[in-house]
C-alpha positions as CSV (number, residue, x, y, z in Angstrom):
1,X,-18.7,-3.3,-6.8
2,X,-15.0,-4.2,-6.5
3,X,-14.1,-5.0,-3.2
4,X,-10.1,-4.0,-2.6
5,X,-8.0,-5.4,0.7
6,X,-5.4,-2.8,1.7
7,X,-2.5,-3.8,3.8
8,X,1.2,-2.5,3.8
9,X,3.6,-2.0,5.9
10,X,4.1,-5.7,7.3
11,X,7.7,-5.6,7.2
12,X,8.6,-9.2,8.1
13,X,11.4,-10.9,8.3
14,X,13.6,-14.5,8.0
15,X,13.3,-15.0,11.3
16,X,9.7,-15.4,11.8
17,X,10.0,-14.1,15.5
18,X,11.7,-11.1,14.4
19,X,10.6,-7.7,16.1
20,X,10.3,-4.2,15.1
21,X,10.0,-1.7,17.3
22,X,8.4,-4.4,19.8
23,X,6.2,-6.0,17.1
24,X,6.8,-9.4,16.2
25,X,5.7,-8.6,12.7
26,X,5.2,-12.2,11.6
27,X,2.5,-13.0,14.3
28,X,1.2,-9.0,13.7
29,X,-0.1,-10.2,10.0
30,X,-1.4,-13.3,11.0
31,X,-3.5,-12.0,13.1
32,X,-4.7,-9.0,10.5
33,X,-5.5,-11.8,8.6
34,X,-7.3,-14.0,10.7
35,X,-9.2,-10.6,11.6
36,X,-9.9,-10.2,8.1
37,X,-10.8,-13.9,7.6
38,X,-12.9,-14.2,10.4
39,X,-15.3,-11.4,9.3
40,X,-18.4,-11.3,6.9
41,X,-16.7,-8.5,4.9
42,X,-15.0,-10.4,1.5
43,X,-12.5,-8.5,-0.9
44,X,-11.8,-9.1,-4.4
45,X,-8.4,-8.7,-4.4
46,X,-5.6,-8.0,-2.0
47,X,-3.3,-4.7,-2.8
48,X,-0.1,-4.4,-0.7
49,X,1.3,-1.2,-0.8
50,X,5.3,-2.0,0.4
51,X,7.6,-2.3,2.8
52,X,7.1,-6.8,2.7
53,X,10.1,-7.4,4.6
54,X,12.7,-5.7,6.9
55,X,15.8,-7.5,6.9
56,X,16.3,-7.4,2.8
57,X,16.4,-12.0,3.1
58,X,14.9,-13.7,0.2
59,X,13.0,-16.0,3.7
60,X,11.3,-13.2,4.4
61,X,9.4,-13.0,1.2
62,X,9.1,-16.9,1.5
63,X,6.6,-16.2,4.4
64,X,5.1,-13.2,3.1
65,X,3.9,-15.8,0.5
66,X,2.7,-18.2,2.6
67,X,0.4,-16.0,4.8
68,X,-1.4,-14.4,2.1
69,X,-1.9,-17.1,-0.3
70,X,-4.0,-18.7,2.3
71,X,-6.5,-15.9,1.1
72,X,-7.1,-17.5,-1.7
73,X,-7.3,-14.1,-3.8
74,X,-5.2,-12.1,-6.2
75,X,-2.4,-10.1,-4.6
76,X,-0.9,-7.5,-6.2
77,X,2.0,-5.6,-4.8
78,X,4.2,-2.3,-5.1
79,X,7.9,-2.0,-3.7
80,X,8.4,0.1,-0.3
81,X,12.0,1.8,0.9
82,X,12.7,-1.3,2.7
83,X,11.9,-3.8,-0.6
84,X,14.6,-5.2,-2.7
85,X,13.0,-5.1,-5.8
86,X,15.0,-8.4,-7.6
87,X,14.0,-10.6,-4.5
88,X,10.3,-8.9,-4.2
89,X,9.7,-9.6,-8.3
90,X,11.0,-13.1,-7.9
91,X,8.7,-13.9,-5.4
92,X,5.8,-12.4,-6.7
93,X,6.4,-13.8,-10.1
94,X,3.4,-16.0,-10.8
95,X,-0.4,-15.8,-10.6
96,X,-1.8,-15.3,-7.4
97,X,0.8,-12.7,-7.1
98,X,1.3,-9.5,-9.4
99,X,4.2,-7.0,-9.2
100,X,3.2,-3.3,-10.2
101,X,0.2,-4.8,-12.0
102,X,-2.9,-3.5,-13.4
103,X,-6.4,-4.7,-12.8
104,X,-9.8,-3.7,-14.7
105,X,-13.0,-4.9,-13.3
106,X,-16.4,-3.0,-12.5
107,X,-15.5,0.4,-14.9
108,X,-12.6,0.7,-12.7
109,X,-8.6,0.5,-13.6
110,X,-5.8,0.4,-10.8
111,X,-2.2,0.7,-11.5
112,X,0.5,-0.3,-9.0
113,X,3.1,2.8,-9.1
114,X,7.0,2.2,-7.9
115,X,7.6,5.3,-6.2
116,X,10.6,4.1,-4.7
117,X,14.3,5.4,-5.0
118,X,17.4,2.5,-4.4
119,X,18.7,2.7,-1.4
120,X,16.7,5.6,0.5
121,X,13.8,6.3,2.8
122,X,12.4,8.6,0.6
123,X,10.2,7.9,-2.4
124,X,10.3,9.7,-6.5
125,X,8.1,8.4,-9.0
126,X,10.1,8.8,-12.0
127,X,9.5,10.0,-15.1
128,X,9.2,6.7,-16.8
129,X,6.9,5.2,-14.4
130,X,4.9,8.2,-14.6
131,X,4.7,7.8,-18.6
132,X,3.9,4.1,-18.0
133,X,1.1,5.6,-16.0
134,X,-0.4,7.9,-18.9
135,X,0.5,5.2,-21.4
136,X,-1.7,2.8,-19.3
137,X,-5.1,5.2,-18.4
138,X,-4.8,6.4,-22.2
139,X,-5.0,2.2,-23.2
140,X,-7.9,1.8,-20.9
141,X,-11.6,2.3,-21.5
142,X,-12.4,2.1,-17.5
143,X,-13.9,5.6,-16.3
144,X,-12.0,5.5,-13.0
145,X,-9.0,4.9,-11.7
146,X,-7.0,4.2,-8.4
147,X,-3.4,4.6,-8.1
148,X,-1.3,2.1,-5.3
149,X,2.2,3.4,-3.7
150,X,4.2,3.2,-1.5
151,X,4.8,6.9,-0.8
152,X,1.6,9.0,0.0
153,X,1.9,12.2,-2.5
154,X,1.0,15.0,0.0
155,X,2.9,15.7,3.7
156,X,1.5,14.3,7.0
157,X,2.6,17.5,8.8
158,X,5.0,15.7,10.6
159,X,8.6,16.8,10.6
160,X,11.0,13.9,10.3
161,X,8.1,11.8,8.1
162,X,7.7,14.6,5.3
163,X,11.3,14.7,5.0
164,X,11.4,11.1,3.8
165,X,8.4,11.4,1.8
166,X,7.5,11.8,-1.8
167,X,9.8,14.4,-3.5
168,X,8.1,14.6,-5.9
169,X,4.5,14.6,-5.0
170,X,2.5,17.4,-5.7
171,X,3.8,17.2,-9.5
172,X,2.7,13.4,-9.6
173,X,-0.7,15.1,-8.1
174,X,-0.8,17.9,-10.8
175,X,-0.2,14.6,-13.5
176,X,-3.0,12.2,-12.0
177,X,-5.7,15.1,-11.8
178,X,-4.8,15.7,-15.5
179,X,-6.4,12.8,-16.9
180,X,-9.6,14.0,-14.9
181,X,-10.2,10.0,-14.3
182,X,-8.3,9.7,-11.0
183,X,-10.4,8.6,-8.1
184,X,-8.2,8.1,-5.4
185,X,-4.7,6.8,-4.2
186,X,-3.7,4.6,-1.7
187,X,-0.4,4.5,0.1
188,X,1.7,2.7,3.3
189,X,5.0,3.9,4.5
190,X,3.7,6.7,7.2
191,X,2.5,4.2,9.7
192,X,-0.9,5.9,10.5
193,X,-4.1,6.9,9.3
194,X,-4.8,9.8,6.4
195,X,-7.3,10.4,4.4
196,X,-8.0,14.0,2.7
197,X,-9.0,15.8,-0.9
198,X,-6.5,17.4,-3.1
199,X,-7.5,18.5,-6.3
200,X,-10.4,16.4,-6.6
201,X,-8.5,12.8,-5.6
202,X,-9.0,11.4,-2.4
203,X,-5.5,10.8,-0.7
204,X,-5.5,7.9,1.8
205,X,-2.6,6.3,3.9
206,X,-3.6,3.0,5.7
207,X,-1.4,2.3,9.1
208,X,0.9,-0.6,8.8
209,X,-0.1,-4.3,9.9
210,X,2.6,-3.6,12.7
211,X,3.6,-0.4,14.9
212,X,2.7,2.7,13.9
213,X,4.3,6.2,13.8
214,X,2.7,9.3,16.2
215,X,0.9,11.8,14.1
216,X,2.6,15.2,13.4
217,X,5.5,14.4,15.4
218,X,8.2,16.6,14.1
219,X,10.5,13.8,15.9
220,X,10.5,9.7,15.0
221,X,8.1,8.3,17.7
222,X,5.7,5.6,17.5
223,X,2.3,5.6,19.0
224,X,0.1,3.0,20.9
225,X,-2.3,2.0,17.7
226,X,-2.6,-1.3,17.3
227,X,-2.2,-3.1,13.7
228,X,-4.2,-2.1,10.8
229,X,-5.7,-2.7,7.2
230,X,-8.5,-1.3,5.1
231,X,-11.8,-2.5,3.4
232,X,-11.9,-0.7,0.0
233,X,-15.3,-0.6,-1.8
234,X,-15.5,0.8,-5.2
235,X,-18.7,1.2,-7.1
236,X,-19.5,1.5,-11.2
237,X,-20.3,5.1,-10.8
238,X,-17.3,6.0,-9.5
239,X,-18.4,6.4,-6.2
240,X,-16.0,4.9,-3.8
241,X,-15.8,3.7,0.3
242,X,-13.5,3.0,2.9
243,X,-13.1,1.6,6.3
244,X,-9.7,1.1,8.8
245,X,-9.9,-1.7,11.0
246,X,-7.9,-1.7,13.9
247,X,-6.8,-5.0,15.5
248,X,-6.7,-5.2,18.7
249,X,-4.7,-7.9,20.5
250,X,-5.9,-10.3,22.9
């Protein structure tokens, strides 16, 4: 079994009392991780599915390293809306981090996907990355795979979020069910909970390790949740489990 950490969303910044949207987002991940450490549940690796910092500074990348290398596991990454890719790849440029990495362990292969587009909210996975994609399940002799991004590839129902989403995101459904080895996705950037089918891949958004957004609001408006990440559980078989952990304060 390969045991996966999914977080995303943290948006930190140089200032390490910096606040979004009442959050101090720097003491919001430490204490997802401190949740996370003080548990008996341990992952294999740590996958962080965007949106690192909010106020584009190289510092704020500076501490993003810091707080999870005292994991003391792999951490791979993918670039959100609010990443700049040249600082996120320069900070994530040596082992234990990865940028849009691959990992294969237990019959399983996930592939970090940039869905992002330069400066905008919403996301495209371009044709290249999308041939990388093929190019990488076609290498592989895994029999199932999970895809990491930042944009979820289906709508949340919510008017204002779905127009910032993925452009593009029933064709990049129509190319993952083609290789008939696609498990599931994983995704940040809509700020609350999702998880549904669509054609045979299990679609799930984790809420960020800060504020989150209100479900199907076709206005922006957070809700009361508190911060968030998910244990990931994937079995040989194929078979695959997941649990969101809200952390509560106080």
């Amino acid at each position: 079994m390969l045991r996966v950490l999914h977080l995303t969303d943290p948006h930190l910044f140089a200032d390490l009392n910096g606040s979004l949207r009442g959050t101090v987002t720097f003491a919001s991940l430490s204490a997802v991780l401190a949740h996370y450490q003080a548990g008996n549940w341990r992952a294999d690796l740590v996958m962080v599915t965007g949106d690192l910092v909010q106020d584009d500074s190289k510092e704020a990348y500076v501490h993003f390293r810091a707080l999870l290398k005292s994991l003391d596991l792999p951490v791979y990454c993918v670039p959100g809306n609010h990443d700049v890719r040249a600082l996120m790849q320069a900070a994530l440029n040596e082992p234990p981090f990865y940028y849009c990495d691959t990992v294969v362990q237990d019959r399983w292969l996930i592939v970090g996907l940039d869905s992002c587009i330069a400066d905008q909210a919403g996301g495209s996975v371009s044709d290249a990355e999308l041939a990388r994609l093929d190019a990488v399940i076609a290498a592989s002799d895994t029999s199932h795979v999970m895809v990491c991004l930042h944009h979820p590839p289906v709508a949340m129902g919510s008017k204002w979020l779905d127009s910032v989403g993925l452009a593009n995101g029933y064709a990049v459904l129509a190319r993952l069910a083609r290789s008939g080895k696609v498990r599931l996705t994983i995704s940040g950037h809509v700020h609350q909970d999702y998880e549904a089918e669509h054609v045979g891949i299990r679609i799930i958004a984790t809420p960020s390790t800060c504020s989150q957004f209100a479900v199907r609001s076709d206005e922006f408006a957070i809700d009361d949740h508190p911060p968030a990440y998910r244990r990931i559980e994937l079995d040989a078989d194929g078979q695959h489990s997941n649990e969101l952990i809200w952390v509560a304060s106080g």
